[in-house]
PDB file as gemmi writes it, atoms N, CA and C in Angstrom:
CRYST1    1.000    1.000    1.000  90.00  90.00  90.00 P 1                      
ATOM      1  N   UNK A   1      25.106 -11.601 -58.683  1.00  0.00           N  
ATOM      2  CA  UNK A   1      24.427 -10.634 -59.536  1.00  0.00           C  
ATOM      3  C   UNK A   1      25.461  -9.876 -60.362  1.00  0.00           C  
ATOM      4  N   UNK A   2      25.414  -9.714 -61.204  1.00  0.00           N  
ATOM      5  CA  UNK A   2      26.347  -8.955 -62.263  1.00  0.00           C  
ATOM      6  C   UNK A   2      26.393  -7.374 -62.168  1.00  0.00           C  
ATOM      7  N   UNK A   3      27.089  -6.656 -62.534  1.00  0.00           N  
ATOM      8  CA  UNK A   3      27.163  -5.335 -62.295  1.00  0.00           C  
ATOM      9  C   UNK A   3      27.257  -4.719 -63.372  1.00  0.00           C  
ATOM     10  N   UNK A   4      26.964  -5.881 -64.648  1.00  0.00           N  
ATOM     11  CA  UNK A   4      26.472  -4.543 -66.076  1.00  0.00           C  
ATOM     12  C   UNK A   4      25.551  -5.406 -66.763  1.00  0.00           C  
ATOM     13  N   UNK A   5      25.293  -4.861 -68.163  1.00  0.00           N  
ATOM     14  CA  UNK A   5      24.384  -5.058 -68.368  1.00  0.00           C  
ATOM     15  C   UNK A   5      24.952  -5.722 -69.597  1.00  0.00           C  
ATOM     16  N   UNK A   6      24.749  -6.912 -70.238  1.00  0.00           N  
ATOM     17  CA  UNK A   6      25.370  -6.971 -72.148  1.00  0.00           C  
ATOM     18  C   UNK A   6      23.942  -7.771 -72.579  1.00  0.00           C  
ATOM     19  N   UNK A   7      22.991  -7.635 -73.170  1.00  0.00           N  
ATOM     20  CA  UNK A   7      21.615  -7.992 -73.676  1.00  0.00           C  
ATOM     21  C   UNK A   7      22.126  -8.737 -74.561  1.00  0.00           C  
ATOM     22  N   UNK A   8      22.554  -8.842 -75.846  1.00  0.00           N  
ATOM     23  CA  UNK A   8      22.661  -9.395 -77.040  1.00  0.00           C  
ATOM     24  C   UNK A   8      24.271  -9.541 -77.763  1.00  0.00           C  
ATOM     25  N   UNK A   9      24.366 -10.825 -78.256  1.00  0.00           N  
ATOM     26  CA  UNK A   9      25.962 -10.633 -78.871  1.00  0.00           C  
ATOM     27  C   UNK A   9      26.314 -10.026 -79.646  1.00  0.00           C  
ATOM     28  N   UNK A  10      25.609  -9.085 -80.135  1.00  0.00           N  
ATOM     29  CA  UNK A  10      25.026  -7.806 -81.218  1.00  0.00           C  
ATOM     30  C   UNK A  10      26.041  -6.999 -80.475  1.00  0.00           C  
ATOM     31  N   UNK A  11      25.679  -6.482 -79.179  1.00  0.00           N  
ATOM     32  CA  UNK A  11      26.595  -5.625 -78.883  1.00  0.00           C  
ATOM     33  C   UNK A  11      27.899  -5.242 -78.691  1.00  0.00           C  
ATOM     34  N   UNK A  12      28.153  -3.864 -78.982  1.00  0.00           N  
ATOM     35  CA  UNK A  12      29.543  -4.038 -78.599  1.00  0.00           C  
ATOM     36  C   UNK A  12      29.632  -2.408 -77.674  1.00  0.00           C  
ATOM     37  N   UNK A  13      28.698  -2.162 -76.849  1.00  0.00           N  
ATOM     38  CA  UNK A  13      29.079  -1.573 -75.742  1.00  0.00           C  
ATOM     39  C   UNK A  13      28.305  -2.600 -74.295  1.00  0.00           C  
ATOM     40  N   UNK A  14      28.842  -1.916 -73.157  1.00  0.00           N  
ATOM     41  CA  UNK A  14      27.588  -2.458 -71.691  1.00  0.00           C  
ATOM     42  C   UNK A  14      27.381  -1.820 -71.499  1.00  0.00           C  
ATOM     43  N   UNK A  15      26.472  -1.673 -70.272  1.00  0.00           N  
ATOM     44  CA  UNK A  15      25.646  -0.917 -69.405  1.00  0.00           C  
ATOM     45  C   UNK A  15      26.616  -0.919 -68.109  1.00  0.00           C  
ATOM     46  N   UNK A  16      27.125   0.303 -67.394  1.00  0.00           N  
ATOM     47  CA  UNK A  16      27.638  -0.268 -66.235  1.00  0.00           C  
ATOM     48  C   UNK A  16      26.627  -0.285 -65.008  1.00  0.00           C  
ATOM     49  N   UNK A  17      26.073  -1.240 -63.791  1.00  0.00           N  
ATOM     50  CA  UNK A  17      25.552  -1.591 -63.077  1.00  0.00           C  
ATOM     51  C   UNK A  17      25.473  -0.629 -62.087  1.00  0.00           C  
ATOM     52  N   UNK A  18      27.364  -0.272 -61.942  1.00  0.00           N  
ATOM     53  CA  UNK A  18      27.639   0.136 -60.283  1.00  0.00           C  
ATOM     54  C   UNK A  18      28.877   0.962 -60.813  1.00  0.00           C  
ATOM     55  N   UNK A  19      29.471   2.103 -59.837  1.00  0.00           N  
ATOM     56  CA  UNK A  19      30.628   2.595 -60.523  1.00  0.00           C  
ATOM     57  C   UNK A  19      31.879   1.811 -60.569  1.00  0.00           C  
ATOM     58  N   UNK A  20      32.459   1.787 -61.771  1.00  0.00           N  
ATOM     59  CA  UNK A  20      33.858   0.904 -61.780  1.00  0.00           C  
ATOM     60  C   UNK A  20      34.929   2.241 -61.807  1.00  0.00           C  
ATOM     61  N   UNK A  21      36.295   1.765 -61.770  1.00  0.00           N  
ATOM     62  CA  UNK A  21      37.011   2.649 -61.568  1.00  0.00           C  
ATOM     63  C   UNK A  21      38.410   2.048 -62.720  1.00  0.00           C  
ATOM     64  N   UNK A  22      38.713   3.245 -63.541  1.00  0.00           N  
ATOM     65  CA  UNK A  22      40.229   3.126 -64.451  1.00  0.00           C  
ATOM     66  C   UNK A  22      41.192   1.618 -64.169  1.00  0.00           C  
ATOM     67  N   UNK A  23      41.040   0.781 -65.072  1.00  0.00           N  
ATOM     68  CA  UNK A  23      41.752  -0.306 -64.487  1.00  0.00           C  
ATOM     69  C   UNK A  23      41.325  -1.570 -63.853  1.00  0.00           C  
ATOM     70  N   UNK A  24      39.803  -1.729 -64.111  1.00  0.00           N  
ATOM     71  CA  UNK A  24      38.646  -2.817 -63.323  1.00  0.00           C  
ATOM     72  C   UNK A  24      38.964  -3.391 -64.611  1.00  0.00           C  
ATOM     73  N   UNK A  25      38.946  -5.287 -64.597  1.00  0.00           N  
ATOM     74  CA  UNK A  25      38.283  -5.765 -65.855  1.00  0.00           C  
ATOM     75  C   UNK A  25      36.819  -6.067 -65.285  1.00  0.00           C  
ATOM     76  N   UNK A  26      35.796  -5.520 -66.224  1.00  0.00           N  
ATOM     77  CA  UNK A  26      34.678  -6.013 -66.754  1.00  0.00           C  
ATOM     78  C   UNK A  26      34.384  -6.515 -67.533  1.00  0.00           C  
ATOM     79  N   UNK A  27      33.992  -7.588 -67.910  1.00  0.00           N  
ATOM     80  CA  UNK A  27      33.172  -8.266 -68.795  1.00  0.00           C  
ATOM     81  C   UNK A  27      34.511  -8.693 -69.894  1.00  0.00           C  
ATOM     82  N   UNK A  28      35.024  -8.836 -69.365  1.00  0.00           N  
ATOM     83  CA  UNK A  28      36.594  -9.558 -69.889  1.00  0.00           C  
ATOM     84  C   UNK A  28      37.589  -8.340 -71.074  1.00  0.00           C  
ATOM     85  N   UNK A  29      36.836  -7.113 -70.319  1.00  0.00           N  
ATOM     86  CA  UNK A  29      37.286  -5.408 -70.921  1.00  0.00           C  
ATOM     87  C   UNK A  29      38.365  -4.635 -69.754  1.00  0.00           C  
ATOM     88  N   UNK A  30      39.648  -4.431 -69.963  1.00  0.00           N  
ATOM     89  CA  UNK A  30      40.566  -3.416 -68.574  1.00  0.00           C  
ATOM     90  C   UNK A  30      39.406  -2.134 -69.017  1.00  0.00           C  
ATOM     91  N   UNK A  31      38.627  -1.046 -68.317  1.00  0.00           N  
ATOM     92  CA  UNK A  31      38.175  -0.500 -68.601  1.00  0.00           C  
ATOM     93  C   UNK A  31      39.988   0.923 -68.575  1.00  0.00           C  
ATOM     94  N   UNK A  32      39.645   1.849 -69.581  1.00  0.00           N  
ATOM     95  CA  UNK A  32      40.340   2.917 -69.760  1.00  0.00           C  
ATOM     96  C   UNK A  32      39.994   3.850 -69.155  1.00  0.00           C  
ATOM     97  N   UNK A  33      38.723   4.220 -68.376  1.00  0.00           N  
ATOM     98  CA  UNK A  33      38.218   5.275 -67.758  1.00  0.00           C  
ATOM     99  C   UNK A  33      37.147   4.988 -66.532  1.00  0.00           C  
ATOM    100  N   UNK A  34      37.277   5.761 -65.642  1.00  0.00           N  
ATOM    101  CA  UNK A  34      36.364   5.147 -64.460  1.00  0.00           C  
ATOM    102  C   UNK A  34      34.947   5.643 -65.611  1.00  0.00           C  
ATOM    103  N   UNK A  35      33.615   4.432 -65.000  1.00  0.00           N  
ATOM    104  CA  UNK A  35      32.460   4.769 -65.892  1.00  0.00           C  
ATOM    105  C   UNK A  35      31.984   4.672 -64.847  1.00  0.00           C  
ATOM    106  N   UNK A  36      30.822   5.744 -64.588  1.00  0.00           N  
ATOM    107  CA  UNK A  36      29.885   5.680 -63.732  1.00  0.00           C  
ATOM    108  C   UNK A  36      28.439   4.928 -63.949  1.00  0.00           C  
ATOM    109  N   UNK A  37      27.843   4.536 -62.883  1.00  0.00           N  
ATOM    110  CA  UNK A  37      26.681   3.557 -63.141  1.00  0.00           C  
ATOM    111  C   UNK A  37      25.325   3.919 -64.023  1.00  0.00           C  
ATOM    112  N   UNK A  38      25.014   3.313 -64.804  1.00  0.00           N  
ATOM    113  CA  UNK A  38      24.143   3.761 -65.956  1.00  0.00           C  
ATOM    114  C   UNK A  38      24.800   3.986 -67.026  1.00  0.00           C  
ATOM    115  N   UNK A  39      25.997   4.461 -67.135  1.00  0.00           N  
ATOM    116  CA  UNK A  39      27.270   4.416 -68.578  1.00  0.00           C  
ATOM    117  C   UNK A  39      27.382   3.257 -69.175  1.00  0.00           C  
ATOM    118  N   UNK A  40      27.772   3.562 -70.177  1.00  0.00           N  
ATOM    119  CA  UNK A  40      28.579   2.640 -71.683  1.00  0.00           C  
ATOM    120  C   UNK A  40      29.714   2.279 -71.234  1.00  0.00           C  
ATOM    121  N   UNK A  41      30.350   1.546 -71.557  1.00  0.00           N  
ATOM    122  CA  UNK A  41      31.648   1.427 -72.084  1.00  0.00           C  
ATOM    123  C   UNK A  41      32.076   0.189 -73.348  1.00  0.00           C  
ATOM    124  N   UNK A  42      32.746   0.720 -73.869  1.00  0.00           N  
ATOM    125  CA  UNK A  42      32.930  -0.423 -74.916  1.00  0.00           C  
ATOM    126  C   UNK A  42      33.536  -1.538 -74.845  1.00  0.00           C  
ATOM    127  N   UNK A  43      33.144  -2.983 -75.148  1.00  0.00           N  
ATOM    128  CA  UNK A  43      33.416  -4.122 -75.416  1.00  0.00           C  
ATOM    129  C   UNK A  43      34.253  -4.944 -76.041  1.00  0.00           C  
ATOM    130  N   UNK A  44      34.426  -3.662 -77.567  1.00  0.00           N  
ATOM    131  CA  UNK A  44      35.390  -4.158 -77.908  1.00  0.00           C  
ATOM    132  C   UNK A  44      36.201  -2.410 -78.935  1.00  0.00           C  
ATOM    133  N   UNK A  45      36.965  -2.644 -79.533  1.00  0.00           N  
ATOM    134  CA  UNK A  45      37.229  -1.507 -80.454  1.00  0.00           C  
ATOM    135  C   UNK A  45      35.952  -1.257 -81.529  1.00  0.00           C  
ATOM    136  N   UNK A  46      35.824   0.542 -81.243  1.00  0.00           N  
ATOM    137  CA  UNK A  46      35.106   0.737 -82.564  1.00  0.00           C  
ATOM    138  C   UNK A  46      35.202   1.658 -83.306  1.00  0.00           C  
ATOM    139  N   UNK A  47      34.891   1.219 -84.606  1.00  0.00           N  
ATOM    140  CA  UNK A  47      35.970   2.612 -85.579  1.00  0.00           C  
ATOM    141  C   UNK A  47      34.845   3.443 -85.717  1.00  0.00           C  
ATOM    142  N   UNK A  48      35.391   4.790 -85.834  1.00  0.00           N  
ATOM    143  CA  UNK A  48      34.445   5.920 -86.452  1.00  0.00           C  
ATOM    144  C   UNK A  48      33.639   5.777 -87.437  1.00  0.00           C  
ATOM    145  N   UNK A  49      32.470   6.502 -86.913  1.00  0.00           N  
ATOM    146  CA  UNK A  49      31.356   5.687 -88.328  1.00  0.00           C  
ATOM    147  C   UNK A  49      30.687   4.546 -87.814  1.00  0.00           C  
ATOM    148  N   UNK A  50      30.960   3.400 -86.993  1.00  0.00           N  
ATOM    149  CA  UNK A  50      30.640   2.149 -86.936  1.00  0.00           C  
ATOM    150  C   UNK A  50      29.591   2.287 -86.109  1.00  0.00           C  
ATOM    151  N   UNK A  51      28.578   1.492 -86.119  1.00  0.00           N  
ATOM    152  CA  UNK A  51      27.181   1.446 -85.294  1.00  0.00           C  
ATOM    153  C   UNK A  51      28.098   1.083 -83.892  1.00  0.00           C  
ATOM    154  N   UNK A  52      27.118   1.632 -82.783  1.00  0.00           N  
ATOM    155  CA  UNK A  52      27.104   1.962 -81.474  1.00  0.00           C  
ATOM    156  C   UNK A  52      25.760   0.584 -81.345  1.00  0.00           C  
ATOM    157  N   UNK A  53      25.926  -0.292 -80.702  1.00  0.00           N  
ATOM    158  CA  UNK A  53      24.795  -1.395 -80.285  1.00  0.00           C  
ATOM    159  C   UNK A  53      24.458  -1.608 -79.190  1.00  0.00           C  
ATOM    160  N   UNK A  54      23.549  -1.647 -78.505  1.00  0.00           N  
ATOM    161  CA  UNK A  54      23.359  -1.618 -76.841  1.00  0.00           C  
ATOM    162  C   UNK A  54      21.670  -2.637 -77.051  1.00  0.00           C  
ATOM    163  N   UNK A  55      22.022  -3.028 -76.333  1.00  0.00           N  
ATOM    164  CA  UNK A  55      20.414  -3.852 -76.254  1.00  0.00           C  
ATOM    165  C   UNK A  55      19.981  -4.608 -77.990  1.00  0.00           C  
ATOM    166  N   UNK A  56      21.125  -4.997 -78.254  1.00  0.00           N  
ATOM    167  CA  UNK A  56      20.685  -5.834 -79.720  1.00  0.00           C  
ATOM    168  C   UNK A  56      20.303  -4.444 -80.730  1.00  0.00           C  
ATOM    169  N   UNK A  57      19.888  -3.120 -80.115  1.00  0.00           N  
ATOM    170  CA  UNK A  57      19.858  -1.847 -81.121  1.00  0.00           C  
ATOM    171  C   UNK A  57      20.873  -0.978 -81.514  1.00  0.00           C  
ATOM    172  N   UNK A  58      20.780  -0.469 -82.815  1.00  0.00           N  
ATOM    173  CA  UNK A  58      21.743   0.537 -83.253  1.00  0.00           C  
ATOM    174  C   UNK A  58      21.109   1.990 -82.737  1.00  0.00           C  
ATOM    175  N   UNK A  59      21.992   1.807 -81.371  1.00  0.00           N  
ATOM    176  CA  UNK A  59      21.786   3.606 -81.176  1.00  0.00           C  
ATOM    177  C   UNK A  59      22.211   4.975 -81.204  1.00  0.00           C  
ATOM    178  N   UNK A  60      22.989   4.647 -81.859  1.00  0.00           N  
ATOM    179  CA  UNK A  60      24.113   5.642 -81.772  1.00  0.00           C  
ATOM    180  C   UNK A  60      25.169   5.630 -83.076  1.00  0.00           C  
ATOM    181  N   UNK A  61      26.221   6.298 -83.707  1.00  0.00           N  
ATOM    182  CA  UNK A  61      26.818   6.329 -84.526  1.00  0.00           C  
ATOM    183  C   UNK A  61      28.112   6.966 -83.722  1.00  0.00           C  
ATOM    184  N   UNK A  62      29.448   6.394 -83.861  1.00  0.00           N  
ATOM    185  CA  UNK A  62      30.814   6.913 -83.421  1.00  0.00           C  
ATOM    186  C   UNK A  62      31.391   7.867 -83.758  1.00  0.00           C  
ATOM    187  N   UNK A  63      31.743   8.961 -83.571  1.00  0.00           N  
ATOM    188  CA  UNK A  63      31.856  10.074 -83.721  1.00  0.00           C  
ATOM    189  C   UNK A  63      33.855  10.111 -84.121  1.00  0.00           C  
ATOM    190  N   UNK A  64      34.395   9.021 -83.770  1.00  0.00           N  
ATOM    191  CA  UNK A  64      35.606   8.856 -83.251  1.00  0.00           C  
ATOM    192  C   UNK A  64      36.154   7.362 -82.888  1.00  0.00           C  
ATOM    193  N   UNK A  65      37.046   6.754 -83.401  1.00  0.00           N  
ATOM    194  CA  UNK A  65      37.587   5.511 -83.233  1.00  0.00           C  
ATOM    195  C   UNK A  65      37.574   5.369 -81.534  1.00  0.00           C  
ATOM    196  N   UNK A  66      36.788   4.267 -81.055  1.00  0.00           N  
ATOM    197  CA  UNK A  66      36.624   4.439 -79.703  1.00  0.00           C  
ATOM    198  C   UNK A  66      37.441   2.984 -78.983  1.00  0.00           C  
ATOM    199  N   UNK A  67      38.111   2.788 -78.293  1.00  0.00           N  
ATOM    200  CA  UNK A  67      38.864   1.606 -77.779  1.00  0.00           C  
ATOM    201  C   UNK A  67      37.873   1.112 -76.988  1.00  0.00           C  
ATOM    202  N   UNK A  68      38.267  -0.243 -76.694  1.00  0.00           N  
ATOM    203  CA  UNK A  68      37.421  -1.278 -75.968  1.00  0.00           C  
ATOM    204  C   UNK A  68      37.732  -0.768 -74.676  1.00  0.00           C  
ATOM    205  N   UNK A  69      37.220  -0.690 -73.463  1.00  0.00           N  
ATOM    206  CA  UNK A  69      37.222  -0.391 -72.654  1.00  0.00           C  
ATOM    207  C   UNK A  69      36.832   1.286 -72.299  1.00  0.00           C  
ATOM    208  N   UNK A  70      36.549   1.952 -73.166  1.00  0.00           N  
ATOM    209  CA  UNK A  70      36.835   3.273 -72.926  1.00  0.00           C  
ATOM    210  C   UNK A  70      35.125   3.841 -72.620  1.00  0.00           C  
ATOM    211  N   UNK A  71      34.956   4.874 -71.779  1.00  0.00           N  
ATOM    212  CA  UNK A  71      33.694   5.217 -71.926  1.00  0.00           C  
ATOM    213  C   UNK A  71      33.004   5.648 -73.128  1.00  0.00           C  
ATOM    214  N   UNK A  72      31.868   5.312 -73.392  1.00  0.00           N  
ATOM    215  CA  UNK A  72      30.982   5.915 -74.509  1.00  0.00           C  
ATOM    216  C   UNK A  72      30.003   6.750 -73.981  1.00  0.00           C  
ATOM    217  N   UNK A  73      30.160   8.024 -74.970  1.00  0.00           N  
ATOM    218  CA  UNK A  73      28.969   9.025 -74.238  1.00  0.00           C  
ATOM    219  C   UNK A  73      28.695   9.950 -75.141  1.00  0.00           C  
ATOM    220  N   UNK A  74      28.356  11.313 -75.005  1.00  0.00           N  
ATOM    221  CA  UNK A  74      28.150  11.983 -76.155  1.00  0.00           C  
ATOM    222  C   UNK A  74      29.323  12.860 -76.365  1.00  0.00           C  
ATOM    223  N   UNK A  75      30.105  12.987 -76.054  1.00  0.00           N  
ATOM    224  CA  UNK A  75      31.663  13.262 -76.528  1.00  0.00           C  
ATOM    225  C   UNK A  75      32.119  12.253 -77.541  1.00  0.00           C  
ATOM    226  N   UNK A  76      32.214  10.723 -77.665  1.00  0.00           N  
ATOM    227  CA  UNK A  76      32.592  10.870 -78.967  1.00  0.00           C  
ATOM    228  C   UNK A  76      31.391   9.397 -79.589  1.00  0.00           C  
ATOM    229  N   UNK A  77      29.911  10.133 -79.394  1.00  0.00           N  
ATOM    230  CA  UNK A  77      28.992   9.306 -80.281  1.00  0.00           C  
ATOM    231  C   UNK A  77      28.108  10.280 -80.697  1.00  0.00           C  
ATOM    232  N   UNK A  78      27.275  10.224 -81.707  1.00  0.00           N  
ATOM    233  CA  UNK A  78      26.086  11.071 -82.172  1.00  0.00           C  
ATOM    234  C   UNK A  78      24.968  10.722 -82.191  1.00  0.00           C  
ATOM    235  N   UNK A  79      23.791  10.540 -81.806  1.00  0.00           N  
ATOM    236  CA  UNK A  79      22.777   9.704 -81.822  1.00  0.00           C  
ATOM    237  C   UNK A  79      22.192   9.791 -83.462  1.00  0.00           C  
ATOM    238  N   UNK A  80      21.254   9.195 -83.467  1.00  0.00           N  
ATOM    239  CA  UNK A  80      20.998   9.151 -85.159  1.00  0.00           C  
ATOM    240  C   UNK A  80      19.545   8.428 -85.309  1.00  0.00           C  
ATOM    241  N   UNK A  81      18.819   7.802 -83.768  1.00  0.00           N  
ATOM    242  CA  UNK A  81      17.490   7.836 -84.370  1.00  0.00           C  
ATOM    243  C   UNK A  81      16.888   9.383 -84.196  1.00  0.00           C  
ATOM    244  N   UNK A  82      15.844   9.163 -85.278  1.00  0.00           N  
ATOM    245  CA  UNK A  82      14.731  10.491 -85.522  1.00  0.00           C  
ATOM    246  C   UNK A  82      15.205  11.672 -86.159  1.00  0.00           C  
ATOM    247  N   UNK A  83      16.676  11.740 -86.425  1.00  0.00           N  
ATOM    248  CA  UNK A  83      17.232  12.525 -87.110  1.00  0.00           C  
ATOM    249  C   UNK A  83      17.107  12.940 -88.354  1.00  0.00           C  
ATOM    250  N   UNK A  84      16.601  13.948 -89.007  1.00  0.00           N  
ATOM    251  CA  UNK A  84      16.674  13.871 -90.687  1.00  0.00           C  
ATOM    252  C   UNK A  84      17.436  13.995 -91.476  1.00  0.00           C  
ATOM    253  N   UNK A  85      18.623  14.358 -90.970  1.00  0.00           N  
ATOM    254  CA  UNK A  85      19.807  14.632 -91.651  1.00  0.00           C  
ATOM    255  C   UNK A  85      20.795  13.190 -91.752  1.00  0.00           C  
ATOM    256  N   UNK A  86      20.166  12.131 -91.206  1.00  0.00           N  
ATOM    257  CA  UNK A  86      20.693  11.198 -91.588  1.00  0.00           C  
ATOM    258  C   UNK A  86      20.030   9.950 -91.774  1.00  0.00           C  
ATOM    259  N   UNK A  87      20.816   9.536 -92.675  1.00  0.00           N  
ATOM    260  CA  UNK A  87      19.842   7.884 -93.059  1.00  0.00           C  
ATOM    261  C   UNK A  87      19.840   6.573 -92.574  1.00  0.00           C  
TER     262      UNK A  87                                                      
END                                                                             
C-alpha cells in the first residue's frame, strides 16, 4: 500500500499518507522537512506564481519559489479558488 497520494501527472505536489520524517525519499523526492500525514509536499521545484496541482486541480497559487521536497502549506501558498481579487 503506498503512503501518499499522486492522482494525476498534472501534479506537482502529494498527499502524505503517514508521517515521514526530514530526509525520507518519497515518491522518488529526499523530502526537506518532516510532513505530517494529510500534508503536501512537493514533487518537483516550483517557482513563485506557478500553479500548486493536487488531484489533476489547480489549487493553490505559490506564494514563494518552493523546492521539491519541501512542505507545502499556507506559509508559502495562497489559495485562489472563490477569491475575487483574483483571476
Amino acid at each position: 500500500m503506498k503512503s501518499f497520494i499522486i492522482v494525476s501527472e498534472k501534479d506537482n505536489v502529494a498527499t502524505a499518507l503517514r508521517n515521514f520524517k526530514k530526509g525520507e525519499e518519497v515518491a522518488n523526492v529526499r523530502l526537506k522537512n518532516d510532513i505530517a500525514s494529510g500534508h503536501k509536499f512537493a514533487l518537483k521545484d516550483i517557482k513563485a506564481n506557478e500553479a500548486v496541482v493536487k488531484y489533476a486541480e489547480i489549487i493553490a497559487s505559490a506564494n514563494c519559489d518552493i523546492k521539491a521536497g519541501e512542505w507545502v502549506h499556507i506559509h508559502n501558498i495562497s489559495g485562489i479558488r472563490g477569491r475575487g481579487d483574483k483571476e
